[in-house]
C-alpha positions in Angstrom: 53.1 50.8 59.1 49.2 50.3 59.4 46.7 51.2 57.0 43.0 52.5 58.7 40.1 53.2 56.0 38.3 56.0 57.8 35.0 54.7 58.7 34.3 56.7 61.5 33.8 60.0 63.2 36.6 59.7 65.0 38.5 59.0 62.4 36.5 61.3 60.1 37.7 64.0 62.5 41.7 62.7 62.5 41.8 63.0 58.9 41.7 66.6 59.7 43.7 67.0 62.6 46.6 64.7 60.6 47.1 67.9 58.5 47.0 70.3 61.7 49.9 68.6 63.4 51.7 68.4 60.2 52.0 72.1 59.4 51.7 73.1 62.9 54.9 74.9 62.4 54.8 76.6 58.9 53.6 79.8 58.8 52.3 79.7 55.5 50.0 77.0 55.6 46.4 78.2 56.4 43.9 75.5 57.6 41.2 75.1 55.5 37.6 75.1 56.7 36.7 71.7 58.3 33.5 71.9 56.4 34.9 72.7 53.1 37.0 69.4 53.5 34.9 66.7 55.6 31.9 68.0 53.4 33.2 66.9 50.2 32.9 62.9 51.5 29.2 62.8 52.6 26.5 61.7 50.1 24.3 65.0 51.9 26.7 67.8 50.7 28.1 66.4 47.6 25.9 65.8 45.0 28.0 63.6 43.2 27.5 60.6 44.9 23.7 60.8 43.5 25.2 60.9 40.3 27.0 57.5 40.9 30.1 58.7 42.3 32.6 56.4 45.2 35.0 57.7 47.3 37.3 55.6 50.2 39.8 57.4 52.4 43.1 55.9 54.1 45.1 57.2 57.1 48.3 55.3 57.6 49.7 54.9 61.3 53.4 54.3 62.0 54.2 51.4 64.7 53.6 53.5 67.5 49.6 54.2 66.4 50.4 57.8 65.1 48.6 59.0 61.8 51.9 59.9 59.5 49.7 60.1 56.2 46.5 60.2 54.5 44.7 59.7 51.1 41.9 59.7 49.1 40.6 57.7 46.2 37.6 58.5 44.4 35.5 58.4 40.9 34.0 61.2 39.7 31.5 59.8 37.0 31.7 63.8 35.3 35.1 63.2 34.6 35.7 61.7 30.8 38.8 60.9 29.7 39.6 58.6 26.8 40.4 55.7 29.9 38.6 55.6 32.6 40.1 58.0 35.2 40.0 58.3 38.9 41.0 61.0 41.8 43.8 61.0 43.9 43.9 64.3 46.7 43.6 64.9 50.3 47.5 63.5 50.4 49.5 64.3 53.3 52.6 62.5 54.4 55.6 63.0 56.5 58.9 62.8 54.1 59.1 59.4 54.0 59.0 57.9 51.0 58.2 54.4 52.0 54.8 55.6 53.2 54.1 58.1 50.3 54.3 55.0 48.0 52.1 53.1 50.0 49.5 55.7 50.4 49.6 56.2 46.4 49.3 52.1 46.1 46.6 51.8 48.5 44.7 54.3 46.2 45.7 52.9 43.0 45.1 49.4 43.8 41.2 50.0 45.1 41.3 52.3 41.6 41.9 49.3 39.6 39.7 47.1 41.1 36.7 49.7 40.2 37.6 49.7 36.9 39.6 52.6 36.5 43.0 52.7 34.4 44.5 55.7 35.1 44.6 58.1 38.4 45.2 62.4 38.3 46.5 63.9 41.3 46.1 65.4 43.3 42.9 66.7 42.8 39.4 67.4 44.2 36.5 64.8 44.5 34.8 67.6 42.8 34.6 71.2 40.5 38.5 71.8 39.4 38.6 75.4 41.4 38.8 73.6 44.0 41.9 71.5 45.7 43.5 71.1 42.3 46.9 70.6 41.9 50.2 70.2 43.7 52.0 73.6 44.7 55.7 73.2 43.1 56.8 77.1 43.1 55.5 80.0 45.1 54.8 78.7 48.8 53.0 82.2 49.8 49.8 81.8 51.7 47.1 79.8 49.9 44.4 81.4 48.3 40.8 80.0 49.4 40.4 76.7 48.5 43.8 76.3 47.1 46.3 73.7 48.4 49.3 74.3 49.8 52.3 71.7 50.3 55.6 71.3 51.3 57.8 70.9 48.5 59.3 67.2 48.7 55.8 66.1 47.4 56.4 66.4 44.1 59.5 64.1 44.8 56.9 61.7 45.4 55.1 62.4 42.7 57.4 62.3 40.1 59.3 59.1 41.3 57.2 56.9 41.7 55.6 57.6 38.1 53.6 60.2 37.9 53.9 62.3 35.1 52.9 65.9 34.4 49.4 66.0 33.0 49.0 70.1 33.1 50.7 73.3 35.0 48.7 75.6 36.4 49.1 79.0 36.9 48.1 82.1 39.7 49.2 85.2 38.0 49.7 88.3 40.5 49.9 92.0 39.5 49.6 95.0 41.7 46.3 97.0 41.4 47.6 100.5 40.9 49.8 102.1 38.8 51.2 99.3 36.9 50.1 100.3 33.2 49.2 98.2 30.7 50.6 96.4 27.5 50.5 99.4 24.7 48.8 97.1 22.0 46.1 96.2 24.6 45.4 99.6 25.1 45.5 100.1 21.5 42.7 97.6 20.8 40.7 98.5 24.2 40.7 102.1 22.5 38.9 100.9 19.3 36.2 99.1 21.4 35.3 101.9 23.7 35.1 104.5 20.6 32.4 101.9 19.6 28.9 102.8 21.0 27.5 99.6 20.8 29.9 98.5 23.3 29.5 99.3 27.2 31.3 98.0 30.8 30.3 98.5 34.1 30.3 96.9 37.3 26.9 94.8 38.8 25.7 96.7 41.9 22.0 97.0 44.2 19.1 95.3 42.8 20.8 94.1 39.4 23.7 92.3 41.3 20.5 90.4 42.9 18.1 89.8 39.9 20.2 90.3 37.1 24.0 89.0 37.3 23.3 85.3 37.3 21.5 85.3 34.3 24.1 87.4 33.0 26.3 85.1 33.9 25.0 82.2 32.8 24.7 83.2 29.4 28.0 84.2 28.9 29.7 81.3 30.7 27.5 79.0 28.8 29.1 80.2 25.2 32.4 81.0 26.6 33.4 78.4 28.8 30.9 75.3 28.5 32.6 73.6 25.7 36.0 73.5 27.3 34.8 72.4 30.8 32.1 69.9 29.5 29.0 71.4 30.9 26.8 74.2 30.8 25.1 75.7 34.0 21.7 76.5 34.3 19.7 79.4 35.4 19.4 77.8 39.1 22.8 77.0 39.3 24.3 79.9 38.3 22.0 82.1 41.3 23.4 79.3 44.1 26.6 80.3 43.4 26.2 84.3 43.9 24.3 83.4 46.4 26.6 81.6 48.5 29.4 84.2 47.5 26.9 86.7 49.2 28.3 87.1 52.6 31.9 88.0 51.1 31.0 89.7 47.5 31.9 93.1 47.0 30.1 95.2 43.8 32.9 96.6 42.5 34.3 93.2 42.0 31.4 91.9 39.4 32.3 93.5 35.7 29.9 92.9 32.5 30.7 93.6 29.0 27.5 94.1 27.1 26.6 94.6 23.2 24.0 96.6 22.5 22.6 96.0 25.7 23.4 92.3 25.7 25.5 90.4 28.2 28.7 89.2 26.1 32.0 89.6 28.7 32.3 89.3 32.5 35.0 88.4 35.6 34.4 87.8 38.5 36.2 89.0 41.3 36.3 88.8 45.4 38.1 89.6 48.3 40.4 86.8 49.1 38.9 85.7 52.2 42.0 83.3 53.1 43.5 86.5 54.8 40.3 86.2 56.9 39.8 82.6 57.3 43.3 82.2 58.6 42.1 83.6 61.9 39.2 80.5 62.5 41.0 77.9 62.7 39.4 76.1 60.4 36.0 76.4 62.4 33.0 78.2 61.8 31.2 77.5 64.8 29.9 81.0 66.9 33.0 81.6 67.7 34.4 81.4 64.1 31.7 83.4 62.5 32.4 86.2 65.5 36.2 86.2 64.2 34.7 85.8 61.0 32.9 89.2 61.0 35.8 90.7 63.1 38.2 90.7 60.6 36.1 91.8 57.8 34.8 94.8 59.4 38.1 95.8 60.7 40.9 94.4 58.5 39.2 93.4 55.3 41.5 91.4 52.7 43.6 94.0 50.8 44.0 91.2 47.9 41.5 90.0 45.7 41.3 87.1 43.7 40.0 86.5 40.0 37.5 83.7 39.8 36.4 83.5 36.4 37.2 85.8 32.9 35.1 84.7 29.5 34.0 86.5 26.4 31.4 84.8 24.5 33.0 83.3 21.0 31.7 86.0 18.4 33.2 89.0 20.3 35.8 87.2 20.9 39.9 88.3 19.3 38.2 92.1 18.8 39.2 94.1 21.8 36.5 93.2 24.4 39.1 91.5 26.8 41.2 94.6 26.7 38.2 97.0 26.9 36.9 95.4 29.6 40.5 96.0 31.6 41.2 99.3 30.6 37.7 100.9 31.5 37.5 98.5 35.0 41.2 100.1 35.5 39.7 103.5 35.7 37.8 103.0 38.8 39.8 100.4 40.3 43.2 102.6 39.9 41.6 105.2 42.1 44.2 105.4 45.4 40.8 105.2 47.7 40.0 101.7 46.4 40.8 99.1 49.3 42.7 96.6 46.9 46.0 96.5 46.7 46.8 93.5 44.8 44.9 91.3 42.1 45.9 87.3 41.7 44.1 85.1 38.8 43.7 81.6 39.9 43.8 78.9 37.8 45.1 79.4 34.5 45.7 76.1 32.9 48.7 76.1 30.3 46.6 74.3 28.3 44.7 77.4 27.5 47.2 79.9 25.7 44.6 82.6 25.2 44.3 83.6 29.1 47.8 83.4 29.7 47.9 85.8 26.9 45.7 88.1 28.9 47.0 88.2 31.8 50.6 88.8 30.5 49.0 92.0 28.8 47.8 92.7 32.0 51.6 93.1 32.8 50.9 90.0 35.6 53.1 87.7 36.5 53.0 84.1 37.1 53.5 84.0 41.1 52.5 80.9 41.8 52.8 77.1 40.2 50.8 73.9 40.6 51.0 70.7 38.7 48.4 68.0 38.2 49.6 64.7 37.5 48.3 61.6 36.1 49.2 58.1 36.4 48.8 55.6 33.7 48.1 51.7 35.2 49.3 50.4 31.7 53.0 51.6 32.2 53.6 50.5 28.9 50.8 53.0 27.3 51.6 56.1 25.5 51.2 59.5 27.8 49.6 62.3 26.4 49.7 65.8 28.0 46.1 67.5 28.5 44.8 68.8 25.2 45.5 72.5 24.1 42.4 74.9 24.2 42.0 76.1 20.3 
């Protein structure tokens, strides 16, 4: 076996196509975008090599010169940990195990000699919505911008050291007619009898001006703490509008107090039942498909992005009250969604999981991340619980 660090276009380009061949015949596995992947490597689309981050990629060729696995290494300087802690993703392997241990070595010993002392995988050389995690238990379709895997991975994993760092979760519940937990309604009840209170979807001119700083000042109380950084006012107006071409308005739901933004989720269509037409291109010919489908078989699924309530309003009812009213419209039979799946719900964080087993929802689909100590004589600890 022959390791290549991919220097090139060409090989640039073959760090895709390795994947292509390797799920050519599984019918769940849904290419991802080229973009979204090759784009996460160059110093022009990810900003986080201006903030000091390095990043080397590996494809390993058996004796005959064919690409039978691939890796990635990288340091994200964002990411604190009590040792320093690098990335491992982007693997793919034929079930071999000879080669997945040499594609994990490769990465760990280049790790080592930057400093690091530990390695999670596999994850994203970037934001955790992204790539994060190894798909152990429901091998449905992806969701955008989740990975899918065949199942001996986490043999690899696991044998040659890794050990589980966190589970997450993608929770699933029908849209309609499914009901709710009867202490959730209970509490909703109390909040919506309270005037100060009011919920409603983000739609026209508001969705434009208004939502991101909504948004932001919610996200910034409710979630910045726990994922180490607030977003600002720019930020926070990049991101709906990149979701622009795809967002629908009844998918955007504030919870405000007297008039003040304190509660939101965010919602879209999942756009992996369109993006599994493209081929993982959006060239012309892409975007034409691209529009296609959405005009004429739009996703029937969406998928929940993000869910906070800001700290003070917090444990009162708001969660529910947000549900139960956004259950009113969405239970209609003319609404276009049959499905809802929440993405991403660490077990370190016992509250949401709380929520969405209210919601009735069930957990449908299970990744793990893993982390590798380089001390193998250190002490493992699991990630923290969320208070």
């Amino acid at each position: 076996m022959n390791l290549v660090e991919v220097t090139t276009p060409a090989q640039q380009q073959e760090f895709i196509e390795m994947a292509v061949r390797l799920y050519k015949n599984e019918k769940n596995w849904i290419r991802p975008l080229d973009k979204d992947i090759e784009g996460l490597f160059h110093p022009e689309t990810n900003k986080l090599f201006r903030q000091g981050a390095k990043a080397k990629r590996w494809l390993l060729q058996d004796d005959k010169g064919q690409t039978i696995g691939r890796v990635a290494a990288f340091i994200n300087p964002k990411i604190k940990e009590k040792q320093p802690t690098g990335g491992l993703g982007f693997f793919e392997c034929i079930e071999d195990k000879e080669a997945a241990f040499l594609l994990f070595e490769t990465a760990k010993e280049w790790l080592e000699s930057e400093g690091m002392e530990a390695m999670d995988g596999p994850i994203n050389f970037g934001e955790r919505d992204k790539w994060w995690g190894l798909l152990v238990d429901g091998f449905s379709e992806p969701n955008y911008n989740m990975p899918w895997n065949f199942g001996y991975y986490q043999d690899f994993f696991e044998e040659y050291g890794f050990k589980l760092y966190f589970k997450q979760f993608t929770y699933m519940r029908p849209v309609q007619n499914l009901g709710f937990d009867e202490k959730m309604i209970k509490r909703a009840n109390q909040i919506m009898e309270n005037p100060d209170y009011s919920f409603r979807y983000i739609k026209g001119k508001e969705l434009k001006e208004k939502a991101p700083g909504y948004f932001m000042e919610v996200y910034n109380k409710a979630w910045a703490r726990h994922m180490g950084k607030s977003i600002a006012l720019k930020e926070a107006t990049l991101m709906f509008k990149k979701m622009q071409p795809i967002i629908d308005p009844r998918l955007i739901y504030f919870a405000f107090y007297k008039d003040e933004p304190v509660g939101f989720f965010i919602q879209i269509p999942e756009i992996n039942q369109i993006f599994k037409h493209v081929n993982g291109k959006m060239d012309l010919f892409g975007k034409l498909k691209f529009l296609w489908y959405k005009t004429f078989f739009p996703p029937n699924k969406m998928l929940g992005l993000v869910f906070g309530v800001v700290p003070e309003h917090q444990g009162k009812g708001v969660e529910s009250a947000m549900i139960i009213t956004y259950d009113k419209m969405s239970g209609k039979s003319d609404f276009p969604y049959k499905t809802i799946e929440m993405n991403w719900i660490g077990d370190f964080n016992p509250k949401m999981m709380r929520v969405c087993e209210q919601l009735l929802a069930e957990i449908y689909k299970t990744h793990h991340t893993y982390r590798y100590l380089f001390d193998r004589e250190k002490p493992f600890e699991r990630h923290k619980i969320f208070d």
